[in-house]
C-alpha angles and dihedrals in degrees: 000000000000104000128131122293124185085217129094126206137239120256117222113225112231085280096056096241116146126209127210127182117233091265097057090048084047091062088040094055102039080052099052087042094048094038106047085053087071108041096057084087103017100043119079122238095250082061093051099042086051090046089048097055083040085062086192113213101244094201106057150008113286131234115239093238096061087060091041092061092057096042097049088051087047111039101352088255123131124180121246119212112242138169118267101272135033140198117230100256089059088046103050089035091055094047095047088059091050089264128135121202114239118186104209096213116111113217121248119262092244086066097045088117088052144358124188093206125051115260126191089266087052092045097044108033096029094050118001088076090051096053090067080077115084097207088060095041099047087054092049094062098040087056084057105052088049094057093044082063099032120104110242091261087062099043081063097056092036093054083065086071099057086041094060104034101024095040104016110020134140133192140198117247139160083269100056110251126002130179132247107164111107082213083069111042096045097055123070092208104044092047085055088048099042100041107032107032130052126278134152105278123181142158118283111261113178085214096050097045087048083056106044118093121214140192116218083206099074148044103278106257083202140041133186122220127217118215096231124318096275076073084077097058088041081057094054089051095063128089093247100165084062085051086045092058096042089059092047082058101044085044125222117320112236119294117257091206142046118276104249114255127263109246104242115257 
């Protein structure tokens, strides 16, 4: 997770308090508009009822605290400011105390469509709604706890699983599929590829996703799809450091994408 960003985070005062320029609300503001237009029919209910007790400002950039006060109510969560980018031992440090991890940055408006790394509107619209749900949250925690414990090499494979569920998941409802990865619902272009063009979607298998490699640099040519939230919880009751290390052991499935090019010396 620590590699090199061309963003800088925010600093928070000594009263937490985070501040951000005009600029930086107006991309805020033209992310949440565009993107709630989108949701109302992509999103599952769990998301929008999350969104919705969130009550998001929609004309500038939100202080932590005023999220904190609405996930420690709901699941007993709160966000903790970081850098842009984390190494694993802060991450899974962060989530096993009921922290998630929010960059302060704001992405440029040249990268509104899609970021690689995570920026604040990522963190808090693509996953803080989805921590007022206590499946996710639940799940969120136990993840945490599991990659505090893992060897480096598993921390690799179990990172597959927050990848597909946390940042491209997708989820059965009455509905058909609905999306729960907040990689997916924060981005404009990555909810119209995901949810209205074809892609390889299957059920959600712990031994597959820890086989399946990914690239944070494209659309994702696969998702996975849970089977409702309560899935979540089922996943926390299996042993998935033994299926970690029975996918270590049966090795990566075939890529369904390109390697990315070498840049040239």
């Amino acid at each position: 997770m620590a590699k090199v960003t061309k963003y800088q985070a925010k600093i928070p005062d000594k009263h937490g308090y985070i501040s951000y320029s005009q600029e930086e609300h107006d991309i805020w503001r033209e992310l949440i508009t565009r993107q709630m237009s989108w949701i109302k029919d992509t999103a599952c209910d769990e998301f929008l009822a999350g969104l919705s007790r969130l009550n998001l400002p929609m004309d500038r950039v939100p202080q932590l605290e005023e999220l904190n006060v609405v996930l420690r109510q709901a699941t007993g969560w709160e966000t903790a400011p970081v850098p842009a980018l984390i190494g694993f031992e802060q991450f899974f440090n962060l989530l096993a105390n009921k922290k998630f991890p929010v960059a302060t940055f704001i992405r440029s408006r040249e990268e509104l469509d899609y970021l690689q790394e995570p920026d604040i509107f990522h963190e808090i619209f693509g996953h803080c709604a989805m921590l007022t749900n206590q499946h996710f949250a639940d799940f969120t925690e136990h993840y945490g706890k599991l990659g505090l414990k893992a060897s480096k090499q598993e921390r690799v494979y179990l990172a597959r699983l927050y990848w597909f569920t946390v940042e491209f998941g997708l989820v059965k409802s009455h509905d058909g599929l609905r999306i729960i990865g907040g990689g997916i619902l924060s981005s404009p272009g990555e909810t119209d590829y995901a949810y209205r063009k074809e892609a390889d979607i299957q059920p959600l298998d712990p031994l597959t996703v820890f086989r399946t490699p990914y690239r944070i640099d494209i659309m994702q040519p696969q998702y996975f799809v849970l089977d409702d939230m309560a899935h979540l919880t089922a996943l926390t009751k299996l042993d998935l450091m033994s299926i970690v290390r029975q996918a270590i052991s049966l090795g990566l499935l075939p890529a369904k994408f390109e390697p990315k090019a070498n840049k040239a010396s």
